[in-house]
C-alpha positions in Angstrom: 0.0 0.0 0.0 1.0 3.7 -1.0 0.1 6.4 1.4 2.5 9.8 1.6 1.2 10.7 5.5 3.0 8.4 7.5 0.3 8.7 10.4 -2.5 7.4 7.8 0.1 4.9 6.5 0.2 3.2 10.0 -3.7 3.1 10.7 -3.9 1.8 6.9 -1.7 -0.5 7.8 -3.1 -1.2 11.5 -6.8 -1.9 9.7 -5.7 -4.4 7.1 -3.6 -6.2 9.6 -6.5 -6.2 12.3 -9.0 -7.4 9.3 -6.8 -10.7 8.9 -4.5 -9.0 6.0 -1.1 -9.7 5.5 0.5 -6.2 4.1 3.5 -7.0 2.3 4.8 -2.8 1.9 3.9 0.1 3.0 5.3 2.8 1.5 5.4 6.7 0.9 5.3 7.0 -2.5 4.4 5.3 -6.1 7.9 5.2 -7.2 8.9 3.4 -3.3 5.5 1.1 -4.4 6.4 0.3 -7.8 10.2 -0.7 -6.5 8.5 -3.0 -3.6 5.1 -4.3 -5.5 7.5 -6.2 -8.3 9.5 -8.0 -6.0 6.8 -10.1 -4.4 3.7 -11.6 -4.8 1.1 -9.4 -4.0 -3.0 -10.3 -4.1 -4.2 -6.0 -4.0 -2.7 -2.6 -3.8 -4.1 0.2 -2.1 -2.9 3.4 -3.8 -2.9 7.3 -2.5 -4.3 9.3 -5.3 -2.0 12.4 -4.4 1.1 11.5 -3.7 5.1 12.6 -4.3 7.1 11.6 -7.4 4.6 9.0 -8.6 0.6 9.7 -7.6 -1.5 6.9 -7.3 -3.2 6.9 -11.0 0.4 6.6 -12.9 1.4 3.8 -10.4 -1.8 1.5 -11.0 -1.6 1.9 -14.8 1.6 -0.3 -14.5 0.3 -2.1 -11.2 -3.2 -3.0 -13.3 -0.4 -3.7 -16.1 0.8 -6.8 -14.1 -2.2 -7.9 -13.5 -3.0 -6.9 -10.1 -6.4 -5.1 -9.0 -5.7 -1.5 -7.2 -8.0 0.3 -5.0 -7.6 4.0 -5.3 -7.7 5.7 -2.0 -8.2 9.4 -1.3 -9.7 12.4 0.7 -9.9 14.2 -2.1 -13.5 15.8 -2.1 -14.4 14.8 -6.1 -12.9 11.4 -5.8 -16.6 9.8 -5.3 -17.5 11.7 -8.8 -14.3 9.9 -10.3 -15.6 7.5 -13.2 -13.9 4.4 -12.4 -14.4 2.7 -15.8 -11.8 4.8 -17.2 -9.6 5.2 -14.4 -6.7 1.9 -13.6 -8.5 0.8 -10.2 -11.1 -1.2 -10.0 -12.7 0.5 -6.7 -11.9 3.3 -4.4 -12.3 3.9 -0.7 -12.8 7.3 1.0 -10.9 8.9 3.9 -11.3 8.7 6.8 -11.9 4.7 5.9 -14.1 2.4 8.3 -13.1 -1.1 8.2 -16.4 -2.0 6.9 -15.5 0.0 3.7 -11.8 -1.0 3.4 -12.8 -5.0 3.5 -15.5 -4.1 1.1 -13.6 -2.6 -1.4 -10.7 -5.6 -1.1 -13.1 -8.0 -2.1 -14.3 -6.4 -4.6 -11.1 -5.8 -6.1 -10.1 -9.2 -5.6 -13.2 -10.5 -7.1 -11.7 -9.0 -10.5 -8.8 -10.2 -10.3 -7.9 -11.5 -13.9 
């Protein structure tokens, strides 16, 4: 997962752990994810949309590119008008997150996993 706040990062981190997922990286930017995400098998990414060097569109392109579903996340107030069938992530969640819609949006993204 890609998050540039390092204070988000953890409680990202903290909610996938506590919902039974194993998070692999968790890093501050999409260049730090891209470098990471390659080296080892990973089931979903969780991509910042705004983020330093490489934001969270450019790095799913070429996370989607290997095949692996991304969900975008972001605080950013249009992200819920975002049309997602032309964007490289197959869902998104909003911040703040609730674990509720964190788990959803994992399954659905690995529910298109091709």
């Amino acid at each position: 997962m890609a998050e540039d706040d390092s204070d988000l990062r953890r409680a990202f981190v903290g909610m996938l752990e506590h919902l039974g997922h194993n998070v692999v990286c968790a890093v501050a930017n999409g260049a730090e994810l891209l470098d990471l995400c390659f080296q080892q098998k990973v089931d979903v990414v969780l991509v910042d949309l705004d983020m330093p060097e490489i934001d969270g569109l450019e790095a799913a392109e070429q996370i989607v590119a290997k095949g692996i579903p991304v969900v975008l996340i972001s605080g950013h107030p249009d992200a819920d008008e975002m049309v997602l069938e032309y964007e490289p992530v197959v869902t998104r969640v909003l911040k703040p997150p609730t674990l509720d819609s964190l788990q959803r949006a994992i399954e659905h993204a690995l529910s298109h996993t091709h």
